[in-house]
N, CA, C and O atoms as a Maestro MAE file, in Angstrom:
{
 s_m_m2io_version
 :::
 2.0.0
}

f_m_ct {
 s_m_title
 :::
 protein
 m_atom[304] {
  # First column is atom index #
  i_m_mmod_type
  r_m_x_coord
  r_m_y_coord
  r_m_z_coord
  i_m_residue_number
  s_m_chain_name
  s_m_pdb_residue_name
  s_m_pdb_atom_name
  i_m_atomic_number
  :::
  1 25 92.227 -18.302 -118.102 1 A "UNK " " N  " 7
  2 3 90.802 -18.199 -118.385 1 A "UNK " " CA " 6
  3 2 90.027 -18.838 -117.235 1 A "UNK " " C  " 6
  4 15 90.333 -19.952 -116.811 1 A "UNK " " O  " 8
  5 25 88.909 -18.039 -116.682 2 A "UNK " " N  " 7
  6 3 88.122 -18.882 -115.457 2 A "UNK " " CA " 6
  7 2 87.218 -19.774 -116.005 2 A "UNK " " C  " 6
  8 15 86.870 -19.759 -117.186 2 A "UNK " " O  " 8
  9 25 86.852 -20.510 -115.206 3 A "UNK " " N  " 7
  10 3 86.024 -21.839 -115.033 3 A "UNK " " CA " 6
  11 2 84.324 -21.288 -115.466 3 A "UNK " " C  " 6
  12 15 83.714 -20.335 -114.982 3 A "UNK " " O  " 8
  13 25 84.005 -21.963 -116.205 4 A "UNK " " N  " 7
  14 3 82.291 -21.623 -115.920 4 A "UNK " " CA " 6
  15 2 81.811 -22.520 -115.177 4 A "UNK " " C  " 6
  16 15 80.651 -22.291 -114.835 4 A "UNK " " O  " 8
  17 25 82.285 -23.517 -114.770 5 A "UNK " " N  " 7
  18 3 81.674 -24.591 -114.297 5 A "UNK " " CA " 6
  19 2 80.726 -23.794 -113.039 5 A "UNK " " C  " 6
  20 15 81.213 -22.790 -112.520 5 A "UNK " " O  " 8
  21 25 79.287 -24.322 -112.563 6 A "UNK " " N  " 7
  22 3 79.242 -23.633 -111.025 6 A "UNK " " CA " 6
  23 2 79.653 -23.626 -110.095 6 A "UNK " " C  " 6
  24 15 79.456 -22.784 -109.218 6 A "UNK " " O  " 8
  25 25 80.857 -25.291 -110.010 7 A "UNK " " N  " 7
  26 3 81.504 -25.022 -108.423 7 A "UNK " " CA " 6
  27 2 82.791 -23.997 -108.600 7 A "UNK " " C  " 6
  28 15 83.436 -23.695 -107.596 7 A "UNK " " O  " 8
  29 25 83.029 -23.647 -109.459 8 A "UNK " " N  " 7
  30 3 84.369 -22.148 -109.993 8 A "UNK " " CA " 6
  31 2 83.567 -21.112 -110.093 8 A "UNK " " C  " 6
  32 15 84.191 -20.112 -110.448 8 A "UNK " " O  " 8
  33 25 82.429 -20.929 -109.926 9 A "UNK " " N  " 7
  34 3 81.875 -19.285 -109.725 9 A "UNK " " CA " 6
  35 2 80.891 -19.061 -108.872 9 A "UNK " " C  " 6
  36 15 80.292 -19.932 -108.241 9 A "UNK " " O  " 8
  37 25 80.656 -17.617 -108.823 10 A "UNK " " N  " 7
  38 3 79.479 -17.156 -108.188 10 A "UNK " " CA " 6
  39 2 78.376 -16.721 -108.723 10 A "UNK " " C  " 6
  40 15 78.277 -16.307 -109.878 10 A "UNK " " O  " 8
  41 25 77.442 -16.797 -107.866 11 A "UNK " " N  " 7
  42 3 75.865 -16.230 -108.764 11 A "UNK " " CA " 6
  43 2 76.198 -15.050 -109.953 11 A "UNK " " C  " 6
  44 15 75.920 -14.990 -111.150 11 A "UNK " " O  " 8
  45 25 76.998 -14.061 -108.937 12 A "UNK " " N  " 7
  46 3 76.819 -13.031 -109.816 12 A "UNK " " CA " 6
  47 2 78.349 -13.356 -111.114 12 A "UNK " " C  " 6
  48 15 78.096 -12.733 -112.145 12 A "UNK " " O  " 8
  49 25 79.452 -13.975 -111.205 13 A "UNK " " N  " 7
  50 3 79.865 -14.191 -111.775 13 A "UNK " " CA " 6
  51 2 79.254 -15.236 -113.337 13 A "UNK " " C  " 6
  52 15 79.743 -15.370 -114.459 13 A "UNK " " O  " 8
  53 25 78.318 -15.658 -112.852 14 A "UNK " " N  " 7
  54 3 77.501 -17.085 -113.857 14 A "UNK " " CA " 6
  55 2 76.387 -15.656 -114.265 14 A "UNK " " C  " 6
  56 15 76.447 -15.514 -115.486 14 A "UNK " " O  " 8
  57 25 75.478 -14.653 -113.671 15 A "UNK " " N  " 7
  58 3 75.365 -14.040 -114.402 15 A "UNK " " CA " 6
  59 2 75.536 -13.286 -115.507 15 A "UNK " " C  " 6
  60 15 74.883 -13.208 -116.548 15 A "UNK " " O  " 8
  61 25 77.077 -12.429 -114.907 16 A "UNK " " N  " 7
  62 3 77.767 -11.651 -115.737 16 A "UNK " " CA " 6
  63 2 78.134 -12.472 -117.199 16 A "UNK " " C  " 6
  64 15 78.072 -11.941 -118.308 16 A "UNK " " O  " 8
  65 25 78.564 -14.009 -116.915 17 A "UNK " " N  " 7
  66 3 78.834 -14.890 -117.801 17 A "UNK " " CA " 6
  67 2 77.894 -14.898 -119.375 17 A "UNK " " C  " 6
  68 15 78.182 -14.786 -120.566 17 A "UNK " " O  " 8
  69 25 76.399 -15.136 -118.407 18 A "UNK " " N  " 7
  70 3 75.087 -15.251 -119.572 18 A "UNK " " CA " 6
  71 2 74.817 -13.809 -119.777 18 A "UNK " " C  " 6
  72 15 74.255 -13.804 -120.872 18 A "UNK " " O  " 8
  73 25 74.882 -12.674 -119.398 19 A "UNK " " N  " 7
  74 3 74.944 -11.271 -119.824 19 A "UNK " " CA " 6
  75 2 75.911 -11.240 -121.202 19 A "UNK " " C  " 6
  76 15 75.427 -11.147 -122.330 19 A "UNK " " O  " 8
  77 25 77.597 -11.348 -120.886 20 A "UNK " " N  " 7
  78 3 78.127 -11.530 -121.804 20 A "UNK " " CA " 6
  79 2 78.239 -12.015 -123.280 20 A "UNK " " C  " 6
  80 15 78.606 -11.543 -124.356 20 A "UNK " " O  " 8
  81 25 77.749 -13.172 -122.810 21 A "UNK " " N  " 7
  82 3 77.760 -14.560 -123.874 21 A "UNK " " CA " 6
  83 2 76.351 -14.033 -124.596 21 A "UNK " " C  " 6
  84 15 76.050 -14.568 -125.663 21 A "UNK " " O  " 8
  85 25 75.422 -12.934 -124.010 22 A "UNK " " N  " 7
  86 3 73.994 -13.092 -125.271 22 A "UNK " " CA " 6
  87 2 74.325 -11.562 -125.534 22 A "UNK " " C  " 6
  88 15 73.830 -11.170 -126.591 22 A "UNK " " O  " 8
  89 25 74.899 -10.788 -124.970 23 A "UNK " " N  " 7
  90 3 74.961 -9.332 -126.097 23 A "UNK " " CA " 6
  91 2 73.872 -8.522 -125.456 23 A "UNK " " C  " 6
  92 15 73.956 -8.289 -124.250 23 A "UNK " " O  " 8
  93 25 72.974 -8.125 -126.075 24 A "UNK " " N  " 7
  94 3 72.425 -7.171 -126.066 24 A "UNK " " CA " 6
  95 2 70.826 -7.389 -125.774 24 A "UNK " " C  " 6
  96 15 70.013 -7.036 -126.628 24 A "UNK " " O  " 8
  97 25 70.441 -7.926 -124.656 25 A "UNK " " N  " 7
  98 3 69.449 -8.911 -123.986 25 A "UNK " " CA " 6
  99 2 68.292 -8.078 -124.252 25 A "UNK " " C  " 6
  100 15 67.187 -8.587 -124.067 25 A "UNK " " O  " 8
  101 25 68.372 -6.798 -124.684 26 A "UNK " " N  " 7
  102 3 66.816 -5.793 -124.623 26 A "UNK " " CA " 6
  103 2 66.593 -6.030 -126.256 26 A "UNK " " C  " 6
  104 15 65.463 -6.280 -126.676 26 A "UNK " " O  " 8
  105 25 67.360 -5.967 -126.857 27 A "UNK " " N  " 7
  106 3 67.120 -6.166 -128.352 27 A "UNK " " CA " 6
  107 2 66.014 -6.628 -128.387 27 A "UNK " " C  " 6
  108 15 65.788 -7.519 -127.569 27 A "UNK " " O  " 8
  109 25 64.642 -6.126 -129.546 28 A "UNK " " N  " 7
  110 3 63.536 -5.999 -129.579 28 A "UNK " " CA " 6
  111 2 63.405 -6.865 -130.883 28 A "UNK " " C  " 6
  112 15 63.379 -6.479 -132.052 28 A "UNK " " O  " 8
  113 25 63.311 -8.476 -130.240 29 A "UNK " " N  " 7
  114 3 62.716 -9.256 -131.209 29 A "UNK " " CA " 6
  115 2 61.597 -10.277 -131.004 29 A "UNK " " C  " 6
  116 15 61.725 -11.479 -131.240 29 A "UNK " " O  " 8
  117 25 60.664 -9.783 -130.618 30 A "UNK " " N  " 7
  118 3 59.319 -10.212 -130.062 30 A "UNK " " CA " 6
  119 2 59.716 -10.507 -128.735 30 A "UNK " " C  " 6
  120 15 58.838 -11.063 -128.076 30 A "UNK " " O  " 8
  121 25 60.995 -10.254 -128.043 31 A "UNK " " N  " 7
  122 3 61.135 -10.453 -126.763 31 A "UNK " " CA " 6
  123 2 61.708 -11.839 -126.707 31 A "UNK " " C  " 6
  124 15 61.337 -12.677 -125.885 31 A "UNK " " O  " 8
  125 25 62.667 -12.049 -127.658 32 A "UNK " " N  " 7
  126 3 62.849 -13.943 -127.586 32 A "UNK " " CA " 6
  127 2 64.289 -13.574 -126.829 32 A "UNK " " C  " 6
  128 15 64.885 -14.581 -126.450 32 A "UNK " " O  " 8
  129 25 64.855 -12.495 -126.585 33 A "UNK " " N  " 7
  130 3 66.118 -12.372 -126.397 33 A "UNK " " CA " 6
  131 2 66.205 -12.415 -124.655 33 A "UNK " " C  " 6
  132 15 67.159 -12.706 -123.934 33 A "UNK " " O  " 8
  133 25 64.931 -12.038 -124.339 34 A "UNK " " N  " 7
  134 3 64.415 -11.857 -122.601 34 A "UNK " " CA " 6
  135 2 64.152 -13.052 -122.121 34 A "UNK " " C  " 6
  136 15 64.311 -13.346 -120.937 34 A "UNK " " O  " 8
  137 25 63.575 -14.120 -123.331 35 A "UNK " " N  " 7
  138 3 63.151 -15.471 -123.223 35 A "UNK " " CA " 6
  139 2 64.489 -16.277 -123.255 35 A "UNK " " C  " 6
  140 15 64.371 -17.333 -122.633 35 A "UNK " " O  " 8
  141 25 66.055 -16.036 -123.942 36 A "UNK " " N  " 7
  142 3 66.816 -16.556 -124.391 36 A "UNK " " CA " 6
  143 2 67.362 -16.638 -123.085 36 A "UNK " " C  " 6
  144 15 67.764 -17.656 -122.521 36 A "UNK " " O  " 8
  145 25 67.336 -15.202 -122.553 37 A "UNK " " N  " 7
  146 3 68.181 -15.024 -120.820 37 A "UNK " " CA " 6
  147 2 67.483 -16.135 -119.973 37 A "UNK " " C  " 6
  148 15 68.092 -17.100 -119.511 37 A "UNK " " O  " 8
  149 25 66.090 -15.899 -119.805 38 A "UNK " " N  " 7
  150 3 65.425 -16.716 -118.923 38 A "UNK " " CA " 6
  151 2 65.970 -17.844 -119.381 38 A "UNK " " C  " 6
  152 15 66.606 -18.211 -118.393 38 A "UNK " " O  " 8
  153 25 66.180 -18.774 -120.352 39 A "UNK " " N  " 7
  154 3 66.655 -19.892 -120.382 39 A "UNK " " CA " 6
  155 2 68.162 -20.419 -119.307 39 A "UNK " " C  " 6
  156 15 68.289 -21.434 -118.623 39 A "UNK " " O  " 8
  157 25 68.915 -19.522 -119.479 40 A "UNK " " N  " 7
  158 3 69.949 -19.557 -118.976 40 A "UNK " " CA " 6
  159 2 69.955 -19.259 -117.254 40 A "UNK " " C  " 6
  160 15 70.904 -19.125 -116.482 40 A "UNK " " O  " 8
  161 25 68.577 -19.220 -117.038 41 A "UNK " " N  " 7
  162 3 68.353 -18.638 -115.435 41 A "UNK " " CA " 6
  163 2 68.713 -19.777 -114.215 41 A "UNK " " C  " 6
  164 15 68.840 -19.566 -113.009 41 A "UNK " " O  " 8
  165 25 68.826 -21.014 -114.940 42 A "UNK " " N  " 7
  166 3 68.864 -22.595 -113.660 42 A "UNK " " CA " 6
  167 2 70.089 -22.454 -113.781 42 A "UNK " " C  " 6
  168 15 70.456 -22.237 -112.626 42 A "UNK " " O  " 8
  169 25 71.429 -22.424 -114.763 43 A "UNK " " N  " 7
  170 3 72.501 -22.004 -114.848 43 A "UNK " " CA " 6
  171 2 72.875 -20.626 -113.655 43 A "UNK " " C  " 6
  172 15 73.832 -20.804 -112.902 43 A "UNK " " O  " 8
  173 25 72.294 -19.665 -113.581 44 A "UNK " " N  " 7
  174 3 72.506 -18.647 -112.775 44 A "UNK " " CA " 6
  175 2 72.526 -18.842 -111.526 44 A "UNK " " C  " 6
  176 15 73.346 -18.336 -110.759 44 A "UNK " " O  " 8
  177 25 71.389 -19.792 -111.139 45 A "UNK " " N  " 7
  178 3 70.620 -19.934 -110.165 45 A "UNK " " CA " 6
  179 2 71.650 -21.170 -109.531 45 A "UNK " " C  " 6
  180 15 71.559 -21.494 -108.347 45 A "UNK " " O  " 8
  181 25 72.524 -21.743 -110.359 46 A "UNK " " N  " 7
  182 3 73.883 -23.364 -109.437 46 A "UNK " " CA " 6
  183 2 72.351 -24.422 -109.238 46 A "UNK " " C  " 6
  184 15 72.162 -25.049 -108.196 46 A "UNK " " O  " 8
  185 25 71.387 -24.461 -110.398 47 A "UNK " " N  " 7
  186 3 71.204 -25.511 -111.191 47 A "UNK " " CA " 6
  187 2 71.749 -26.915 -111.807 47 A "UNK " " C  " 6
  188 15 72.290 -27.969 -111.475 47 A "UNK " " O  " 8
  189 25 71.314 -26.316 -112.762 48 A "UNK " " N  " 7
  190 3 72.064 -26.751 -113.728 48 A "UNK " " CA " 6
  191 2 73.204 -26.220 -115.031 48 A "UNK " " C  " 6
  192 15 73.068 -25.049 -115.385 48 A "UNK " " O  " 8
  193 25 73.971 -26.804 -115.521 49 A "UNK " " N  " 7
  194 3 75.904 -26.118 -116.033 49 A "UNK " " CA " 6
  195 2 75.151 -26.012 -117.688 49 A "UNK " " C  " 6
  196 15 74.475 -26.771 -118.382 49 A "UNK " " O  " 8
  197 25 75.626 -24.825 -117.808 50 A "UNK " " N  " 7
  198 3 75.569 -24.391 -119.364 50 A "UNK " " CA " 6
  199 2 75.236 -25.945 -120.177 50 A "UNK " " C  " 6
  200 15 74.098 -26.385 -120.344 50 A "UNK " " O  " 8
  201 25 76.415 -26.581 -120.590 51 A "UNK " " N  " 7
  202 3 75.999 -27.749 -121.241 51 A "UNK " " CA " 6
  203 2 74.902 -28.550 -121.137 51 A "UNK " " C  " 6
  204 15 74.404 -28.949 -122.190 51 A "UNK " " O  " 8
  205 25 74.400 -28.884 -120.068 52 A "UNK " " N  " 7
  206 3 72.666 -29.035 -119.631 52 A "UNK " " CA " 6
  207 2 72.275 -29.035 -120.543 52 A "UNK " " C  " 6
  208 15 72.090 -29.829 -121.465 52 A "UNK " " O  " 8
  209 25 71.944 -27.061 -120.091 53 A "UNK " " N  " 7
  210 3 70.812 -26.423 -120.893 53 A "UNK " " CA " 6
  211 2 71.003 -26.471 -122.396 53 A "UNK " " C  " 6
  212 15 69.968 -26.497 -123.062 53 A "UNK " " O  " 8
  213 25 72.112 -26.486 -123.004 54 A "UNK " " N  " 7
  214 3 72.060 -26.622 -124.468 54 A "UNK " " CA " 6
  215 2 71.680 -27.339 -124.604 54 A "UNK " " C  " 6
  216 15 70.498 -27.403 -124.943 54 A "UNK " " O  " 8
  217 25 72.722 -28.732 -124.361 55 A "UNK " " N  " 7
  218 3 71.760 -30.213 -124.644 55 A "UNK " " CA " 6
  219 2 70.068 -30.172 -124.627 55 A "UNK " " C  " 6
  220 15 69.488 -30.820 -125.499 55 A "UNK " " O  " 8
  221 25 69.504 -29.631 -123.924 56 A "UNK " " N  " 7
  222 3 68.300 -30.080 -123.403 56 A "UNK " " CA " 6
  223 2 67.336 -29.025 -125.035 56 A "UNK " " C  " 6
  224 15 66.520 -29.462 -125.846 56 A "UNK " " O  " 8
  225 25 67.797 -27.951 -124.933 57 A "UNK " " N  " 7
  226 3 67.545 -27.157 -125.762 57 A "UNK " " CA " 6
  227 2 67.846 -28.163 -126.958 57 A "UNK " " C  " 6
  228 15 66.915 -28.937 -127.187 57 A "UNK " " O  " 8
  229 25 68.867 -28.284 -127.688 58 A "UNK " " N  " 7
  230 3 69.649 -29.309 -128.818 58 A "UNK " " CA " 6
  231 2 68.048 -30.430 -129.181 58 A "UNK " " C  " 6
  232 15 67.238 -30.517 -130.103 58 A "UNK " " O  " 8
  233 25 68.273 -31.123 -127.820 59 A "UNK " " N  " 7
  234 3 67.153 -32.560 -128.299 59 A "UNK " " CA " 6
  235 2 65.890 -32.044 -128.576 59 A "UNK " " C  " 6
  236 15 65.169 -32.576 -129.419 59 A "UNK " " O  " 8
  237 25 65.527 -30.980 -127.897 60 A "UNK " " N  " 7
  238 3 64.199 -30.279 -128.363 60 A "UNK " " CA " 6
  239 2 64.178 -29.875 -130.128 60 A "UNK " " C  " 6
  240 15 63.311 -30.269 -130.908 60 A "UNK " " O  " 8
  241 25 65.187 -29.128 -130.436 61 A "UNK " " N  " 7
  242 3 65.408 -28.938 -131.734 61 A "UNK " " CA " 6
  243 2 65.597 -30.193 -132.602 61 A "UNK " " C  " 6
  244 15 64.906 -30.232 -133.620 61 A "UNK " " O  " 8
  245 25 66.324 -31.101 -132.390 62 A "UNK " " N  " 7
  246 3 66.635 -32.497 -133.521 62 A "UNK " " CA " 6
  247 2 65.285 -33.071 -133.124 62 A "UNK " " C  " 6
  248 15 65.012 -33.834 -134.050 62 A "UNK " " O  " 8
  249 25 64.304 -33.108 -132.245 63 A "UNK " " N  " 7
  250 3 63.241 -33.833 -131.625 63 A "UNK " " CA " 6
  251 2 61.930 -33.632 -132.394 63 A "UNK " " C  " 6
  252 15 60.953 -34.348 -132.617 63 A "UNK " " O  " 8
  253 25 62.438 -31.847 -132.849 64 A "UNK " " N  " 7
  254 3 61.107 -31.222 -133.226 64 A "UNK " " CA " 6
  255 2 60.351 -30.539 -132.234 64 A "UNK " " C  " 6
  256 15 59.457 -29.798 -132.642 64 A "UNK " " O  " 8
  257 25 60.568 -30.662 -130.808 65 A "UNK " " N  " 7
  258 3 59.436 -30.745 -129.487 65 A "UNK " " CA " 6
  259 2 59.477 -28.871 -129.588 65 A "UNK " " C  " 6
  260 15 59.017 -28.333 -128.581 65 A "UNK " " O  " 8
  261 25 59.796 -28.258 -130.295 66 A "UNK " " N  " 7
  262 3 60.364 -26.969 -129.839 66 A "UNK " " CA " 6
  263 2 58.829 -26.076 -128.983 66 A "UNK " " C  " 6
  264 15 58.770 -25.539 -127.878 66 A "UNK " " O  " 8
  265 25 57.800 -26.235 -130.026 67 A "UNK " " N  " 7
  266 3 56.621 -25.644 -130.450 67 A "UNK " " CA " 6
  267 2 55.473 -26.775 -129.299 67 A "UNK " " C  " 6
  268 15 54.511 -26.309 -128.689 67 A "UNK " " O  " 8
  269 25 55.868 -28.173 -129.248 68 A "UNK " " N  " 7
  270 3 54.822 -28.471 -128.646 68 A "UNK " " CA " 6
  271 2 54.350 -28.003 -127.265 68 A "UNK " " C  " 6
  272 15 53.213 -28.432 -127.065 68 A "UNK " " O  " 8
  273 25 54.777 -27.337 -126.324 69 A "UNK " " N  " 7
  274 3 54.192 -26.535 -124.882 69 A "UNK " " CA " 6
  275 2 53.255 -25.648 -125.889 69 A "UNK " " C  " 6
  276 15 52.079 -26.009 -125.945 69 A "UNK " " O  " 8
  277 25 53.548 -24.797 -126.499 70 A "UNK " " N  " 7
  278 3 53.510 -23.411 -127.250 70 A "UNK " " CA " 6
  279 2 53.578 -22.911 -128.385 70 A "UNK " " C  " 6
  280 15 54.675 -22.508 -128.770 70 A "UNK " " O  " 8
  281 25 52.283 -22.784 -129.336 71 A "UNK " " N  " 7
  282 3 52.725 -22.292 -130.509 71 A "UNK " " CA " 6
  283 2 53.030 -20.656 -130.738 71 A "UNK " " C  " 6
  284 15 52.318 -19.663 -130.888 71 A "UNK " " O  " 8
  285 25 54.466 -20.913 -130.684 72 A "UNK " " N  " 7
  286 3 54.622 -19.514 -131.189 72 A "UNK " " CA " 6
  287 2 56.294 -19.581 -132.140 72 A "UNK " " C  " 6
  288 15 57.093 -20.516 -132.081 72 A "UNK " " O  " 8
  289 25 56.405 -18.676 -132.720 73 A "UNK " " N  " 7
  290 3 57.641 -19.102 -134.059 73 A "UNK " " CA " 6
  291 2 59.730 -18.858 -133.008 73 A "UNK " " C  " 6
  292 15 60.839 -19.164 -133.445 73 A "UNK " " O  " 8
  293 25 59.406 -18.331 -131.884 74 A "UNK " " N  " 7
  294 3 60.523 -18.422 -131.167 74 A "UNK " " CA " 6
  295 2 60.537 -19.715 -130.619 74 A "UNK " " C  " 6
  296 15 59.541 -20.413 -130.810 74 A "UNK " " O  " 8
  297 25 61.592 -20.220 -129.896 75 A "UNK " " N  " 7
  298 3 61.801 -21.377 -129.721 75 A "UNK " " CA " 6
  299 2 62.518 -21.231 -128.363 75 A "UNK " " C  " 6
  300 15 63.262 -22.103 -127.915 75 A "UNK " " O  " 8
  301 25 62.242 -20.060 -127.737 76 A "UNK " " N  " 7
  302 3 62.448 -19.888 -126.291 76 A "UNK " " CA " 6
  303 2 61.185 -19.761 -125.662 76 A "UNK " " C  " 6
  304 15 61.115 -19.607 -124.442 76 A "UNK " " O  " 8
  :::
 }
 m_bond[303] {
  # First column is bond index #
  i_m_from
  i_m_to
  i_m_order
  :::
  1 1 2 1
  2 2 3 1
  3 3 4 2
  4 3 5 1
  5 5 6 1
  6 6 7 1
  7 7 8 2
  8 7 9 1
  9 9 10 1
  10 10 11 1
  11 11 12 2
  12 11 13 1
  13 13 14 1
  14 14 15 1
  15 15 16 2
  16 15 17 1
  17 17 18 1
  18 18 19 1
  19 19 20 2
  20 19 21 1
  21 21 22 1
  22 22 23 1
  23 23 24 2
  24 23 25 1
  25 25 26 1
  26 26 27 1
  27 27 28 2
  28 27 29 1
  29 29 30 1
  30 30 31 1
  31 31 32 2
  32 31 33 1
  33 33 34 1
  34 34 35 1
  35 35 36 2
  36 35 37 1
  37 37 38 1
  38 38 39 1
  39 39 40 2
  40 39 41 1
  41 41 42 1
  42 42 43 1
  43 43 44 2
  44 43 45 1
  45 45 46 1
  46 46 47 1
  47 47 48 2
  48 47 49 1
  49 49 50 1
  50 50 51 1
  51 51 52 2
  52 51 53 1
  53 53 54 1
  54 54 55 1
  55 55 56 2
  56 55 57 1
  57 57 58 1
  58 58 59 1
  59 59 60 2
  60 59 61 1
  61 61 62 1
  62 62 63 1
  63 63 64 2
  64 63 65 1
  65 65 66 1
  66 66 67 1
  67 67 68 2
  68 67 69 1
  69 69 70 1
  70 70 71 1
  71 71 72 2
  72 71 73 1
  73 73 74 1
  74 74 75 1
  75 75 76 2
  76 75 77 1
  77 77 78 1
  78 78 79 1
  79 79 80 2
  80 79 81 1
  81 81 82 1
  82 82 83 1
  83 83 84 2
  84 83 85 1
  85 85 86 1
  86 86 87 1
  87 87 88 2
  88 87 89 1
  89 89 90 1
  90 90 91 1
  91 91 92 2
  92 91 93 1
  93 93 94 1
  94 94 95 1
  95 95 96 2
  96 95 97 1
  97 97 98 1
  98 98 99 1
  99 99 100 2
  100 99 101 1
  101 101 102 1
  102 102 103 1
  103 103 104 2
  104 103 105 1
  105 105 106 1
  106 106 107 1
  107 107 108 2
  108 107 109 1
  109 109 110 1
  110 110 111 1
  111 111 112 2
  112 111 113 1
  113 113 114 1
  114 114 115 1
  115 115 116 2
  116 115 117 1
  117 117 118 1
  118 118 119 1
  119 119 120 2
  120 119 121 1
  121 121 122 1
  122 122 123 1
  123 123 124 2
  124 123 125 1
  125 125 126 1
  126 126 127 1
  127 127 128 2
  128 127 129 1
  129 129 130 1
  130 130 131 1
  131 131 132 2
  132 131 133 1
  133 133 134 1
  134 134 135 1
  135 135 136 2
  136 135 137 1
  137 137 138 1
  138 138 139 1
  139 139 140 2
  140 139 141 1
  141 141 142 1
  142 142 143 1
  143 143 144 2
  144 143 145 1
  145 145 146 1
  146 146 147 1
  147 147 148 2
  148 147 149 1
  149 149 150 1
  150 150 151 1
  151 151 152 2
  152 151 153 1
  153 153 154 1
  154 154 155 1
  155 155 156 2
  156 155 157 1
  157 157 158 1
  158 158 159 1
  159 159 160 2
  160 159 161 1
  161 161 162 1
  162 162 163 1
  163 163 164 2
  164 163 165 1
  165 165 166 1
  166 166 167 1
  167 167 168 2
  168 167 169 1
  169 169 170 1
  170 170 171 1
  171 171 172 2
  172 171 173 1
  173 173 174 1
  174 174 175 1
  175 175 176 2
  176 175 177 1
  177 177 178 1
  178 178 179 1
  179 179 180 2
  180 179 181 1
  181 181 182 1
  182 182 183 1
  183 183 184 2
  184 183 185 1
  185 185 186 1
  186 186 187 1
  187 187 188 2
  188 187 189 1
  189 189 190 1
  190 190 191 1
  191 191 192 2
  192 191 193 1
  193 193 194 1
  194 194 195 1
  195 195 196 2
  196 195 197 1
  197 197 198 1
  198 198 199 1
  199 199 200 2
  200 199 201 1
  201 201 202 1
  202 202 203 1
  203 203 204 2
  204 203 205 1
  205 205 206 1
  206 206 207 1
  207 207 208 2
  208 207 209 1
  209 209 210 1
  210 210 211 1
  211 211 212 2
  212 211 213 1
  213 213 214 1
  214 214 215 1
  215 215 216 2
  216 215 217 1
  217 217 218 1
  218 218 219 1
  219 219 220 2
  220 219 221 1
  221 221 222 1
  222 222 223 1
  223 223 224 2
  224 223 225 1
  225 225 226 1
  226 226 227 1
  227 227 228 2
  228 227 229 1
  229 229 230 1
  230 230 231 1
  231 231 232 2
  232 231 233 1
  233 233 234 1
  234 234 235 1
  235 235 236 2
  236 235 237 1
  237 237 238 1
  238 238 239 1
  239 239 240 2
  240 239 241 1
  241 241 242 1
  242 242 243 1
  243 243 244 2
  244 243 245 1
  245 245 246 1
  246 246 247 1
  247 247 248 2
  248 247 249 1
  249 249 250 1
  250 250 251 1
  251 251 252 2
  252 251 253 1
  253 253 254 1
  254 254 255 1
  255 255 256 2
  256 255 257 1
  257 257 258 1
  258 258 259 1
  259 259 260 2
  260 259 261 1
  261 261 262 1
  262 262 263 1
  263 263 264 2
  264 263 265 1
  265 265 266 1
  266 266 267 1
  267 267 268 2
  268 267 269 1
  269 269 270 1
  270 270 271 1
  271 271 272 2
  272 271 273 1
  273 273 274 1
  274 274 275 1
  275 275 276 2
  276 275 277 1
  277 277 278 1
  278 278 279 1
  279 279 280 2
  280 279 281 1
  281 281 282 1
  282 282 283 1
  283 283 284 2
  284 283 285 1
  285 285 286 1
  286 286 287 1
  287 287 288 2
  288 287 289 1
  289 289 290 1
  290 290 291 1
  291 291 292 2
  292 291 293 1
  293 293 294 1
  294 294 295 1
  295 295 296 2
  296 295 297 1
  297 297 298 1
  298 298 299 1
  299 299 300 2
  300 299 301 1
  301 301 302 1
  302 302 303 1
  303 303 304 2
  :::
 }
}
């Protein structure tokens, strides 16, 4: 099994990765699924590593902070 880490892949491999891992990215649900990708874009980009972004996502959710930038009912 390969590495996700970013120093074990390439751009386009860490893409293909977050392509994979979300399914069906056009799926028409107010567009949170386009918002879900963009999340995963500093990951793409040899950012920052998947676990990061969950975490960071995670404390927003136990925090409550989800909504404070933005009221809207997605949480991307």
């Amino acid at each position: 099994m390969p590495g996700y880490l970013i120093k074990d892949t390439t751009k386009e491999e860490r893409k293909q990765i977050v392509e994979e891992s979300l399914g069906n990215i056009s799926a028409n649900c107010d567009g949170c699924m386009a918002r879900l990708a963009d999340m995963y874009q500093d990951y793409i980009d040899g950012k920052k590593e998947i676990r990061e972004i969950n975490m960071e996502f995670n404390a927003r959710y136990v925090h409550g902070d989800m909504d404070k930038e933005e009221k809207r009912s997605c949480p991307m």
